[in-house]
PDB file of N, CA, C, O and CB in Angstrom:
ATOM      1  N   UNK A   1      15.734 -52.368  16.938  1.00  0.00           N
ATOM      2  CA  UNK A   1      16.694 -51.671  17.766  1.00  0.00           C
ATOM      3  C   UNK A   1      18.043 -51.507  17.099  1.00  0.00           C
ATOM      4  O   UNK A   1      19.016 -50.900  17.546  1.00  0.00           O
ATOM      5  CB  UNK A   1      16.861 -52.388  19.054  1.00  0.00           C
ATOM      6  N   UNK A   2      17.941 -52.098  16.047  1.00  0.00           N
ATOM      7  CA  UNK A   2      19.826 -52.063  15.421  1.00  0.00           C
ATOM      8  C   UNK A   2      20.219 -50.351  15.011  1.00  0.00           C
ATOM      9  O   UNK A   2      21.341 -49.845  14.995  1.00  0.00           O
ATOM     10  CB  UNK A   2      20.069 -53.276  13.417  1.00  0.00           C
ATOM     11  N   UNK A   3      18.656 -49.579  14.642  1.00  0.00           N
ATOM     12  CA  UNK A   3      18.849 -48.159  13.930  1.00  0.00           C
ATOM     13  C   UNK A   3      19.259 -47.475  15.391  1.00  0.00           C
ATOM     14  O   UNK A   3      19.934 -46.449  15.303  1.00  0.00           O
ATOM     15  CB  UNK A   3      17.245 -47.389  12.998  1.00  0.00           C
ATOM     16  N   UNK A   4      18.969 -47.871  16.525  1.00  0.00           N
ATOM     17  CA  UNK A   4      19.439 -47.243  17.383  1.00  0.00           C
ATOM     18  C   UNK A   4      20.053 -46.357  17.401  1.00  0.00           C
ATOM     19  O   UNK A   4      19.308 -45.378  17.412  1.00  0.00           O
ATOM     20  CB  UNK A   4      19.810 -47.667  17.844  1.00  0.00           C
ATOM     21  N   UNK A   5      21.388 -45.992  17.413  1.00  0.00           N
ATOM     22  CA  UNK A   5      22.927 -45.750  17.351  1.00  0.00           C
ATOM     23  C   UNK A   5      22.873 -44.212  15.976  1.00  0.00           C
ATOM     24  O   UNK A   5      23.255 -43.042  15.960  1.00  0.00           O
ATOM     25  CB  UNK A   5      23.967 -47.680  16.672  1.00  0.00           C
ATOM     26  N   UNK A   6      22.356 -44.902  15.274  1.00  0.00           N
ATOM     27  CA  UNK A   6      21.937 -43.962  13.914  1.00  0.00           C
ATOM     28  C   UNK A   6      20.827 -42.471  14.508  1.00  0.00           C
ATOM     29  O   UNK A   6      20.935 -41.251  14.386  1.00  0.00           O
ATOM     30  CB  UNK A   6      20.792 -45.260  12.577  1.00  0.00           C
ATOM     31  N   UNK A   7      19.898 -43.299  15.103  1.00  0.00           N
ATOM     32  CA  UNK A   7      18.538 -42.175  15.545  1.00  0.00           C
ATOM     33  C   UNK A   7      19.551 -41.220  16.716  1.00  0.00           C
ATOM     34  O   UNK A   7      19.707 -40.000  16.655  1.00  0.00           O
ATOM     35  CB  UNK A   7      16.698 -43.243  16.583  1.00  0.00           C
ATOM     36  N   UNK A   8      20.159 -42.151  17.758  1.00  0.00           N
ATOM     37  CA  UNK A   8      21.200 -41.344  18.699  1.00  0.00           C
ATOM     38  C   UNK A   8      21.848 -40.088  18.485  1.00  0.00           C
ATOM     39  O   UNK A   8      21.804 -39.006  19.070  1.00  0.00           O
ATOM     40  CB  UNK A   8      22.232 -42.051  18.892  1.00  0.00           C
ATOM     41  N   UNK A   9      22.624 -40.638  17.223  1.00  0.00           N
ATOM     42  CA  UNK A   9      23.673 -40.193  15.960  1.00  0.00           C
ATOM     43  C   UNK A   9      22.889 -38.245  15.722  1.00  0.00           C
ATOM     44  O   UNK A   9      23.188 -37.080  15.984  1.00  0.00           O
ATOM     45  CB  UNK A   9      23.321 -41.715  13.979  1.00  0.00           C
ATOM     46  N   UNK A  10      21.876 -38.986  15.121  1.00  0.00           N
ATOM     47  CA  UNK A  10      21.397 -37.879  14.357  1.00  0.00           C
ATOM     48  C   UNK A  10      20.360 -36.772  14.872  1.00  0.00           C
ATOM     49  O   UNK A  10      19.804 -35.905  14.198  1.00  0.00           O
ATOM     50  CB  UNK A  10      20.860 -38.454  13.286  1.00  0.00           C
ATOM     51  N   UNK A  11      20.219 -37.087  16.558  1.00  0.00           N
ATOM     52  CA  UNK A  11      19.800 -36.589  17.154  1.00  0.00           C
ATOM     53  C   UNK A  11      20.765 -35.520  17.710  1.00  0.00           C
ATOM     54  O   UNK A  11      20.885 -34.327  17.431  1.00  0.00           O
ATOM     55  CB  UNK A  11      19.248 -37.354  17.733  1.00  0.00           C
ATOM     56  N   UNK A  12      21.181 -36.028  18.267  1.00  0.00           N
ATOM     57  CA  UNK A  12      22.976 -34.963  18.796  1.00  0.00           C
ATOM     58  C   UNK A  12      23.290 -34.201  17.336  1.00  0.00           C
ATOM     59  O   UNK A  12      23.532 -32.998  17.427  1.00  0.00           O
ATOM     60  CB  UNK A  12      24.966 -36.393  19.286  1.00  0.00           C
ATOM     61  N   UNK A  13      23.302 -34.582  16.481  1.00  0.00           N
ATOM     62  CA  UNK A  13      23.836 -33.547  15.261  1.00  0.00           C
ATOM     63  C   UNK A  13      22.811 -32.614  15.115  1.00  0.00           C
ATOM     64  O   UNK A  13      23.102 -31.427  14.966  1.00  0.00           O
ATOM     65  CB  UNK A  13      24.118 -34.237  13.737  1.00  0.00           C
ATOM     66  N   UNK A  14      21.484 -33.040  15.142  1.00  0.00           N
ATOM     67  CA  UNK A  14      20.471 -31.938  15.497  1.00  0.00           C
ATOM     68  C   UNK A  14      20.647 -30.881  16.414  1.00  0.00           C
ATOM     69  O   UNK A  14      20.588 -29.684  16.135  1.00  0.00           O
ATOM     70  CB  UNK A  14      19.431 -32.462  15.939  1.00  0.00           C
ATOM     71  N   UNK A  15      20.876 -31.401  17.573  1.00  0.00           N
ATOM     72  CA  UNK A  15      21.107 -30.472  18.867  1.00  0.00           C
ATOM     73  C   UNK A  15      22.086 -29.776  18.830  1.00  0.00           C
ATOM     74  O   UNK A  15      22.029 -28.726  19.471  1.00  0.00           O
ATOM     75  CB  UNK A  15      21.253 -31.063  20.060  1.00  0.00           C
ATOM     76  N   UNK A  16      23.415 -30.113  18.031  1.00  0.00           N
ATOM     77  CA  UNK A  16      24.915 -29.347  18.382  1.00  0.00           C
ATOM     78  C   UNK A  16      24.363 -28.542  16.715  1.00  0.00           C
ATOM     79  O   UNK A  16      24.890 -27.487  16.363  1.00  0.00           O
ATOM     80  CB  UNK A  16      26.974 -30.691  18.534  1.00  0.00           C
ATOM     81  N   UNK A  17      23.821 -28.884  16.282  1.00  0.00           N
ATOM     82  CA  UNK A  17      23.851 -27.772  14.275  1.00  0.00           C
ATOM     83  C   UNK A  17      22.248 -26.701  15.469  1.00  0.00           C
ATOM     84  O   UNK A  17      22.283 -25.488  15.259  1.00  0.00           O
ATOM     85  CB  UNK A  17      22.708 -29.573  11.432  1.00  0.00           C
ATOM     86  N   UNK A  18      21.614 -26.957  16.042  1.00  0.00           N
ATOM     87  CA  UNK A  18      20.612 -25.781  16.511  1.00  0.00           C
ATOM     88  C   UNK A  18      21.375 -25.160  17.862  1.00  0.00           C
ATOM     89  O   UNK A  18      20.888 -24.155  18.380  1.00  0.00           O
ATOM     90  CB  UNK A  18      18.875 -26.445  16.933  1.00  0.00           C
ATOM     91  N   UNK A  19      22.582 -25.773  18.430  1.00  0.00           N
ATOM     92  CA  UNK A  19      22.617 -24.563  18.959  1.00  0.00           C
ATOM     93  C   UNK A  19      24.022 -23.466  18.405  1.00  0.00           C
ATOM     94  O   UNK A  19      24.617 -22.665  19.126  1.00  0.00           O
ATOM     95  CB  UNK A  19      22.605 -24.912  20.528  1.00  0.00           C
ATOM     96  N   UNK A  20      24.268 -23.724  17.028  1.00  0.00           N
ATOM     97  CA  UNK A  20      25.089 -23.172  16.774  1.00  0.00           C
ATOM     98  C   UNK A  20      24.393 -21.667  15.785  1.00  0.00           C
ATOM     99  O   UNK A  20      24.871 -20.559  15.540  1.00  0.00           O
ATOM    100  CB  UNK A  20      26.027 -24.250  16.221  1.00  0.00           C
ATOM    101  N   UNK A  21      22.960 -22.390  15.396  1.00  0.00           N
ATOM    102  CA  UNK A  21      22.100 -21.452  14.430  1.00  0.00           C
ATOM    103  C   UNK A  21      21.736 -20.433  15.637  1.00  0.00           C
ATOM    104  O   UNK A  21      21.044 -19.504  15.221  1.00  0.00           O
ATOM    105  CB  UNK A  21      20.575 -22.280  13.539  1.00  0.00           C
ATOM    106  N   UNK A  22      21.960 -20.378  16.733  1.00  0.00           N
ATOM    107  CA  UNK A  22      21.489 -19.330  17.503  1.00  0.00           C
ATOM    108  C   UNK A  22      22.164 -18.668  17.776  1.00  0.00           C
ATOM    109  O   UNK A  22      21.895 -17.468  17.717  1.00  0.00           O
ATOM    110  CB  UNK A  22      20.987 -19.471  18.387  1.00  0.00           C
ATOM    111  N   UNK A  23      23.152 -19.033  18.130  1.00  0.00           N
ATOM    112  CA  UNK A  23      24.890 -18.065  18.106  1.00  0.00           C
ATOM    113  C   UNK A  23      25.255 -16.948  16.988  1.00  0.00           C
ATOM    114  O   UNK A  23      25.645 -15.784  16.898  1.00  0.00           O
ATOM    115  CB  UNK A  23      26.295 -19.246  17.771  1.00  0.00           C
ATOM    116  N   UNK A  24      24.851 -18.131  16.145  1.00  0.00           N
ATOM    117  CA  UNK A  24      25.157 -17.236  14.824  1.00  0.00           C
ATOM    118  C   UNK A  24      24.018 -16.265  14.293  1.00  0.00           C
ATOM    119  O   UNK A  24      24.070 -15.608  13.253  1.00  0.00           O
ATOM    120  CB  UNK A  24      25.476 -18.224  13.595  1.00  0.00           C
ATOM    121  N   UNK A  25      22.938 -16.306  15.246  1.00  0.00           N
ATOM    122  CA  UNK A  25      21.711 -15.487  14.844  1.00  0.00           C
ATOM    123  C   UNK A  25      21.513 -14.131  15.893  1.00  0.00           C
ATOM    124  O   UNK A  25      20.663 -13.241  15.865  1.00  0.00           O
ATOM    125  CB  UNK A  25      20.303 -16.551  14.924  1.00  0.00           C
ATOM    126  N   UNK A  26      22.756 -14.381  16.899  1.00  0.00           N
ATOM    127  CA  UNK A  26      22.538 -13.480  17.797  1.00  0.00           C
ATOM    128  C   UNK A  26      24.162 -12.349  17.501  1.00  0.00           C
ATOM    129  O   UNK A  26      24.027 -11.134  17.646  1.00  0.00           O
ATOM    130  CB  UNK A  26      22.284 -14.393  19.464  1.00  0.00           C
ATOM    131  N   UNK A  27      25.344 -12.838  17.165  1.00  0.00           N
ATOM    132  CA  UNK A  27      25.994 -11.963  16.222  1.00  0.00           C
ATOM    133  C   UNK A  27      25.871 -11.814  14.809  1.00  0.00           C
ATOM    134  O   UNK A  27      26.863 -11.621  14.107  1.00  0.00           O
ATOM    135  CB  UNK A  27      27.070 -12.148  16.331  1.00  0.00           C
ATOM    136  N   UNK A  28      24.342 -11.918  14.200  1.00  0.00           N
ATOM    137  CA  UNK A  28      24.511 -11.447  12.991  1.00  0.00           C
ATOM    138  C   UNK A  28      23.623 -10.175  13.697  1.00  0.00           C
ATOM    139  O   UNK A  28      23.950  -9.119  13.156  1.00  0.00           O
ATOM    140  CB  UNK A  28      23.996 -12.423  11.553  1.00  0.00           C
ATOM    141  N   UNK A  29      22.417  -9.945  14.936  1.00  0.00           N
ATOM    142  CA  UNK A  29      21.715  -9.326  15.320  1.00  0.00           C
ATOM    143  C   UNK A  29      22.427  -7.900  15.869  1.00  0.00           C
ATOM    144  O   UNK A  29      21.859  -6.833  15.637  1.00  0.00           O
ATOM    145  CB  UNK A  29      21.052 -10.130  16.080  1.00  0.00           C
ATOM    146  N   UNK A  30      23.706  -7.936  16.613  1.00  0.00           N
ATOM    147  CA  UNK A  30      24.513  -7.608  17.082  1.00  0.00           C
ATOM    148  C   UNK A  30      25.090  -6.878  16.066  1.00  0.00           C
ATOM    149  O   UNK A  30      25.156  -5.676  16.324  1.00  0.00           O
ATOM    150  CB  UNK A  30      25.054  -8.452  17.665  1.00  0.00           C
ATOM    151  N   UNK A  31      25.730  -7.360  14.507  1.00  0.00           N
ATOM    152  CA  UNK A  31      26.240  -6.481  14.019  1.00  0.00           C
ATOM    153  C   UNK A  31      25.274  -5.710  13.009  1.00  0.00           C
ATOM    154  O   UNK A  31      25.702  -4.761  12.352  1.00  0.00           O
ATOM    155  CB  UNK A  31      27.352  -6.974  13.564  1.00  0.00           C
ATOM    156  N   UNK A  32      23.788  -6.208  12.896  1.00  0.00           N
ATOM    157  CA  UNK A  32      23.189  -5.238  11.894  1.00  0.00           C
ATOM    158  C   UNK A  32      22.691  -4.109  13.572  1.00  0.00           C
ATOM    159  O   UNK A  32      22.509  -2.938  13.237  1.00  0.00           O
ATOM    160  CB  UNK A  32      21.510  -6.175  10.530  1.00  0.00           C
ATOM    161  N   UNK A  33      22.540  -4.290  14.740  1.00  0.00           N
ATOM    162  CA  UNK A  33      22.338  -3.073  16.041  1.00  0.00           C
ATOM    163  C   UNK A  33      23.632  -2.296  15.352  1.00  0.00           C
ATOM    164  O   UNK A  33      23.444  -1.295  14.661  1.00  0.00           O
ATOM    165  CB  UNK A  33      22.600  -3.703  18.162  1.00  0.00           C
ATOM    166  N   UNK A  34      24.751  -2.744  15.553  1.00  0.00           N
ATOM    167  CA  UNK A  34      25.868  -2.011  15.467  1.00  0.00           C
ATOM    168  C   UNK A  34      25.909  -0.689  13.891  1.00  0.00           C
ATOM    169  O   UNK A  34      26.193   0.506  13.804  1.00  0.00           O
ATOM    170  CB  UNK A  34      27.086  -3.332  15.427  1.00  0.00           C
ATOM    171  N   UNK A  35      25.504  -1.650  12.998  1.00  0.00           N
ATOM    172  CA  UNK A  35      25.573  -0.843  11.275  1.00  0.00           C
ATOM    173  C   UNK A  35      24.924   0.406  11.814  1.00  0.00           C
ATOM    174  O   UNK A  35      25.400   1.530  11.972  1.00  0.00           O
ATOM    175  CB  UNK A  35      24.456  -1.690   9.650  1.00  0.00           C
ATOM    176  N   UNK A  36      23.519  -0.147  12.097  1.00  0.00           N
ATOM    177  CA  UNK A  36      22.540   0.655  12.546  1.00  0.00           C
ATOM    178  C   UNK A  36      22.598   2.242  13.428  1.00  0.00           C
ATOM    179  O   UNK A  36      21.967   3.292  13.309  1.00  0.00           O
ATOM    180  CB  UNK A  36      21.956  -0.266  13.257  1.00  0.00           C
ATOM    181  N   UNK A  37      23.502   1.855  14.176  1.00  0.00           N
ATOM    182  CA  UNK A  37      23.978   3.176  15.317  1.00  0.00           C
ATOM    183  C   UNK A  37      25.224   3.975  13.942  1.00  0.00           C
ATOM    184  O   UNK A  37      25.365   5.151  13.607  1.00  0.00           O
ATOM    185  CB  UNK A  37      25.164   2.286  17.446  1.00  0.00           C
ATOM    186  N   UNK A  38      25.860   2.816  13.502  1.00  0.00           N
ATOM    187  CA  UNK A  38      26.765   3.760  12.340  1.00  0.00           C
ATOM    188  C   UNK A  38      25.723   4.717  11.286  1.00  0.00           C
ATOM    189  O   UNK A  38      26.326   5.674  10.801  1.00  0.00           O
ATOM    190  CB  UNK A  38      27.774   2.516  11.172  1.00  0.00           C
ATOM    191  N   UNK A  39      24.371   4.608  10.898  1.00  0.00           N
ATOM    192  CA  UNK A  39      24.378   5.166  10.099  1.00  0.00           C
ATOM    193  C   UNK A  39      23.678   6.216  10.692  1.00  0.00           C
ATOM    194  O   UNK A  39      23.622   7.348  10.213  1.00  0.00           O
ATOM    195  CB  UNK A  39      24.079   4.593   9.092  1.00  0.00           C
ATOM    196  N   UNK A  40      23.245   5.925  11.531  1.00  0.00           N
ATOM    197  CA  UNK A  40      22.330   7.292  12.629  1.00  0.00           C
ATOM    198  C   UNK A  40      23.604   8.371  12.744  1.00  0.00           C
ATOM    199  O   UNK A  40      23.527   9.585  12.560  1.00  0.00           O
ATOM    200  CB  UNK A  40      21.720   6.608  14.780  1.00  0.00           C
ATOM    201  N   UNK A  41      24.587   7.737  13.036  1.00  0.00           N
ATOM    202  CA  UNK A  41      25.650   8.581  13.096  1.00  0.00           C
ATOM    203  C   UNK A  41      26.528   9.467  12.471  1.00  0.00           C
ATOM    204  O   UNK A  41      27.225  10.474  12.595  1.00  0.00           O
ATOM    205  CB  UNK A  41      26.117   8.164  13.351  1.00  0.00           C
ATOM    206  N   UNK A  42      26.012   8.290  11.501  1.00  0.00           N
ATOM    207  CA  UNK A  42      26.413   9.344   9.874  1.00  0.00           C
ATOM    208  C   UNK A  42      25.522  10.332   9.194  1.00  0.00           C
ATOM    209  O   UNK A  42      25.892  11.259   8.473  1.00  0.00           O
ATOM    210  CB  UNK A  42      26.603   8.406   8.539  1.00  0.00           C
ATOM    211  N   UNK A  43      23.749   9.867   9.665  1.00  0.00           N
ATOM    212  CA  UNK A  43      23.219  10.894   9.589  1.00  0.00           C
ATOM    213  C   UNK A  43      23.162  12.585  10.334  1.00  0.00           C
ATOM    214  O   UNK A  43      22.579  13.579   9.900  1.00  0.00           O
ATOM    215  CB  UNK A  43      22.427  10.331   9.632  1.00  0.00           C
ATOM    216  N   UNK A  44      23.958  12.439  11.521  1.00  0.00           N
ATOM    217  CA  UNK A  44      24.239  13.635  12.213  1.00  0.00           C
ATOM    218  C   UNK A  44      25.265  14.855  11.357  1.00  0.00           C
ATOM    219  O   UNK A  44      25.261  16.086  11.357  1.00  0.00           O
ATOM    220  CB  UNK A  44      24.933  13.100  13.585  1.00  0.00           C
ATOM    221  N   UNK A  45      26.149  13.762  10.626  1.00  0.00           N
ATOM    222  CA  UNK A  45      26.646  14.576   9.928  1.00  0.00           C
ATOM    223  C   UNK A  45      26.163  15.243   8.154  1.00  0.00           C
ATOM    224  O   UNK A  45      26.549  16.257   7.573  1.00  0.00           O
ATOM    225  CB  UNK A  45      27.760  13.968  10.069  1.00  0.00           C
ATOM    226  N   UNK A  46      25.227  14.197   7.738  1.00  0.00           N
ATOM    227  CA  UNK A  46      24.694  14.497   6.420  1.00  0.00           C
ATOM    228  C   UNK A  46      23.215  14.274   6.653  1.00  0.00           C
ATOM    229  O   UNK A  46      22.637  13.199   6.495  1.00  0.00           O
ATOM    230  CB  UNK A  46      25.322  13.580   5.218  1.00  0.00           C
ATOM    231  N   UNK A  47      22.619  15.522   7.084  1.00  0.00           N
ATOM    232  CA  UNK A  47      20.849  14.593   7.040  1.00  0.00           C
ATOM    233  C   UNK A  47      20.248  14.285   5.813  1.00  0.00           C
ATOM    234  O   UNK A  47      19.056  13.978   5.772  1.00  0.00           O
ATOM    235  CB  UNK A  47      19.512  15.482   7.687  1.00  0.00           C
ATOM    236  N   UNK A  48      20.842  14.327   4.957  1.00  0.00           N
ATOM    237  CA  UNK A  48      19.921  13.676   3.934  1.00  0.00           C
ATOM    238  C   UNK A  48      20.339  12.017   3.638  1.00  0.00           C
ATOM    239  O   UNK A  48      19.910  11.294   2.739  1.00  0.00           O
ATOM    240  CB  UNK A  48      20.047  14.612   2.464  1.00  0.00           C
ATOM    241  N   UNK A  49      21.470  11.643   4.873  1.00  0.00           N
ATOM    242  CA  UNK A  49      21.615  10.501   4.610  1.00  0.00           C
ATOM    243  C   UNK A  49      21.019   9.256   4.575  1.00  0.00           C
ATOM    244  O   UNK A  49      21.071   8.256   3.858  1.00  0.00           O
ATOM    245  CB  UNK A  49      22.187  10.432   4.982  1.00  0.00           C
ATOM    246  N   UNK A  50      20.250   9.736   5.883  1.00  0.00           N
ATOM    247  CA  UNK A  50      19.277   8.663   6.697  1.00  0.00           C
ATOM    248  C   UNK A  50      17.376   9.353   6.188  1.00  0.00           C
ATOM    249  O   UNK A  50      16.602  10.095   6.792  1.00  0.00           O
ATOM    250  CB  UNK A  50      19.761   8.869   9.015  1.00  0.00           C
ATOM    251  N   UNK A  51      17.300   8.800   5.147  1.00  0.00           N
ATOM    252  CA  UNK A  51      16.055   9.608   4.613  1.00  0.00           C
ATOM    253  C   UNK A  51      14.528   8.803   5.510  1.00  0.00           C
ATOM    254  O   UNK A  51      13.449   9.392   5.443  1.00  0.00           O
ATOM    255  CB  UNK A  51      16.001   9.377   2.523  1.00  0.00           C
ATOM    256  N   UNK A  52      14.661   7.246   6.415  1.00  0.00           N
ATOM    257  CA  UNK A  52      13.946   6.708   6.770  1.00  0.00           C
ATOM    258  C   UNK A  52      14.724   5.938   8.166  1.00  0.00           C
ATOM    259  O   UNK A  52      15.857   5.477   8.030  1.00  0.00           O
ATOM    260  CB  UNK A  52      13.398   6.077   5.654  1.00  0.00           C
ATOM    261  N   UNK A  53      14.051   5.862   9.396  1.00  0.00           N
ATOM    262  CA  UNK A  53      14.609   5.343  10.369  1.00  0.00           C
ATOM    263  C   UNK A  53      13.472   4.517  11.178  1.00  0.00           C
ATOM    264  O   UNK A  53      12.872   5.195  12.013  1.00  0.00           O
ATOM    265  CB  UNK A  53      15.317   6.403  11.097  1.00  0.00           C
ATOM    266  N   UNK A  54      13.060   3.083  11.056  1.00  0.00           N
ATOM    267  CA  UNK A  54      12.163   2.286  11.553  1.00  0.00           C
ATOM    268  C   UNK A  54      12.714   1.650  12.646  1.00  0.00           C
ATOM    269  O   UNK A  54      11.843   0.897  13.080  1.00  0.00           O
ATOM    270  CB  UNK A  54      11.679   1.445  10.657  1.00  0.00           C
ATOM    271  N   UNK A  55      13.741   1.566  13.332  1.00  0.00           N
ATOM    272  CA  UNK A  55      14.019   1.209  14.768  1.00  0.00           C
ATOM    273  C   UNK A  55      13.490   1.672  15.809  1.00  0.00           C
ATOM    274  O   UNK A  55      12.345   2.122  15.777  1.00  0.00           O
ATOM    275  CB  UNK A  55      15.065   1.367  15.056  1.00  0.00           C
ATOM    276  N   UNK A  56      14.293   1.646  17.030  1.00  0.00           N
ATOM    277  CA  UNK A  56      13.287   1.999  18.073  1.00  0.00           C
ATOM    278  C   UNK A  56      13.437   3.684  18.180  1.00  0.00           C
ATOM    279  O   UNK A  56      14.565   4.003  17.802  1.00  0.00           O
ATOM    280  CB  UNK A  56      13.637   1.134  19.626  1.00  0.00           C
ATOM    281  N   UNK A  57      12.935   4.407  18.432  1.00  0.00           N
ATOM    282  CA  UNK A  57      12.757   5.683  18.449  1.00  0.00           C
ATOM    283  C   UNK A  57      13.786   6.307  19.764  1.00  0.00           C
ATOM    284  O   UNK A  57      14.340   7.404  19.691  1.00  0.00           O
ATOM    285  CB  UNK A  57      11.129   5.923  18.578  1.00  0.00           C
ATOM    286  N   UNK A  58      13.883   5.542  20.732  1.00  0.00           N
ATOM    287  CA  UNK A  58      14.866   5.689  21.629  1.00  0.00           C
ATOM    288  C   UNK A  58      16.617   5.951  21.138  1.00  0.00           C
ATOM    289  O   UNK A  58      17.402   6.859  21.410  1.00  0.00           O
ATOM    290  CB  UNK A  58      14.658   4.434  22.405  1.00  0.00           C
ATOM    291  N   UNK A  59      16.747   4.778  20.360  1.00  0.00           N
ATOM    292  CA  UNK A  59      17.822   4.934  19.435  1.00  0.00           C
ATOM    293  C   UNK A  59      18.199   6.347  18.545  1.00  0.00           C
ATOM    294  O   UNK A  59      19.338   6.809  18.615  1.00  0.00           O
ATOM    295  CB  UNK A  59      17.549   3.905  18.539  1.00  0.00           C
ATOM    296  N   UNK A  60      17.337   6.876  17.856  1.00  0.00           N
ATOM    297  CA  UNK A  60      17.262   8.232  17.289  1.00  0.00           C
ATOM    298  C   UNK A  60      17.454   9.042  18.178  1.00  0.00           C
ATOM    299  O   UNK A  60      18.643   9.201  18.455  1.00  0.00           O
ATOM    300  CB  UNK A  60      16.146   8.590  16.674  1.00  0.00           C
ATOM    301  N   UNK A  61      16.468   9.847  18.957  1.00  0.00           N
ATOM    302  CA  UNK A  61      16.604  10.548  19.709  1.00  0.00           C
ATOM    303  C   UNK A  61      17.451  10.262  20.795  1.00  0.00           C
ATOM    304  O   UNK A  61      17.361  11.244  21.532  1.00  0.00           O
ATOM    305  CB  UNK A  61      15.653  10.816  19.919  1.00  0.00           C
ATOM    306  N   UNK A  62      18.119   9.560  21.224  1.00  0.00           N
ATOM    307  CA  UNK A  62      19.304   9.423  22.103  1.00  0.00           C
ATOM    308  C   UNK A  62      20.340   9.923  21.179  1.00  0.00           C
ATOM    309  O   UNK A  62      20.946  10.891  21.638  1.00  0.00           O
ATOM    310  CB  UNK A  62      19.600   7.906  22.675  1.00  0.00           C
ATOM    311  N   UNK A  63      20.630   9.624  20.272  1.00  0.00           N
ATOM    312  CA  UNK A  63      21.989  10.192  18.957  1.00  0.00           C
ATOM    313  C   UNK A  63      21.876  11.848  18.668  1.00  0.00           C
ATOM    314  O   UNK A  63      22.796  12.663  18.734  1.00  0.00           O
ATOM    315  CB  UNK A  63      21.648   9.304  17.018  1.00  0.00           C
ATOM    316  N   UNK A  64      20.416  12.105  18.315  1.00  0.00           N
ATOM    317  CA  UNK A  64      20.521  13.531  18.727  1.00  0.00           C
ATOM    318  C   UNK A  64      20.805  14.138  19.974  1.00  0.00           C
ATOM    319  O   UNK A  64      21.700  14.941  20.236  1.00  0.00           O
ATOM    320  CB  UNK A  64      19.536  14.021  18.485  1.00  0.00           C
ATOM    321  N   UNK A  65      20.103  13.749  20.568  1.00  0.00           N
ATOM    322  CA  UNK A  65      20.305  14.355  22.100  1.00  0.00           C
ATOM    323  C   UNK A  65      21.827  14.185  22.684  1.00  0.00           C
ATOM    324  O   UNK A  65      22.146  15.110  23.431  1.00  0.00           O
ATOM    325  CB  UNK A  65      19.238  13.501  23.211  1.00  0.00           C
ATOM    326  N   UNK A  66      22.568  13.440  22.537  1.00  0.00           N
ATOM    327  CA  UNK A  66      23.460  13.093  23.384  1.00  0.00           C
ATOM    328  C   UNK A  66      24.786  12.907  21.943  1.00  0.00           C
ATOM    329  O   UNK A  66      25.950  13.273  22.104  1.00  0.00           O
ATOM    330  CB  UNK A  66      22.867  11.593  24.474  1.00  0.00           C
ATOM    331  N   UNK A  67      24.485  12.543  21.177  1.00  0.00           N
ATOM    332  CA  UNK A  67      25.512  12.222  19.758  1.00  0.00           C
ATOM    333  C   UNK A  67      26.427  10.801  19.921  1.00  0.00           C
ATOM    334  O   UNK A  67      27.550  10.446  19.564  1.00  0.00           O
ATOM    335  CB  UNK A  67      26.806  13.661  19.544  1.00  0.00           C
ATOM    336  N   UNK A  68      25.373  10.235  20.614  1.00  0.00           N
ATOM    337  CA  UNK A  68      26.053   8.841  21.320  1.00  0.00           C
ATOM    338  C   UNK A  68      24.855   8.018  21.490  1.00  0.00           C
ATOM    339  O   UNK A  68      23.760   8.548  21.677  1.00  0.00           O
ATOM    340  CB  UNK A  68      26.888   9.055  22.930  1.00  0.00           C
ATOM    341  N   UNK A  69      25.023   6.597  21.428  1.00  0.00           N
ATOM    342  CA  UNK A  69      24.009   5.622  21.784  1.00  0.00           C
ATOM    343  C   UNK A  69      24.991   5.091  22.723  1.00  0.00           C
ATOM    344  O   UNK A  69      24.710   4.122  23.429  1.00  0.00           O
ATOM    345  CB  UNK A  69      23.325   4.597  20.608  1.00  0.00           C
TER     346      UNK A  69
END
């Protein structure tokens, strides 16, 4: 029982370092959505910019249709 305190220790550093990897996994998600609408957008103005578009298809055709996501 003396490691106690240690296993405690390093349990909580587990828990507070995983919930920070999710934070940080949900604004890195956030700014590649964001790039993403930038370059659709930039393709409106140069179509040969965007030569391939594998997102959701909603995304595309909403930018044409509307010139806005």
């Amino acid at each position: 029982m003396k490691h106690s305190p240690k296993i405690l220790a390093f349990a909580y550093c587990c828990l507070v370092a995983s919930g920070f990897g999710v934070q940080a996994a949900d604004d890195m998600n956030a700014v590649a959505e964001r790039y993403a609408h930038l370059l659709l957008a930039l393709g409106q103005h140069d179509p040969d910019y965007v030569d391939a578009f594998y997102g959701p298809a909603d995304w595309k055709t909403q930018r044409e249709e509307h010139g806005q996501i």
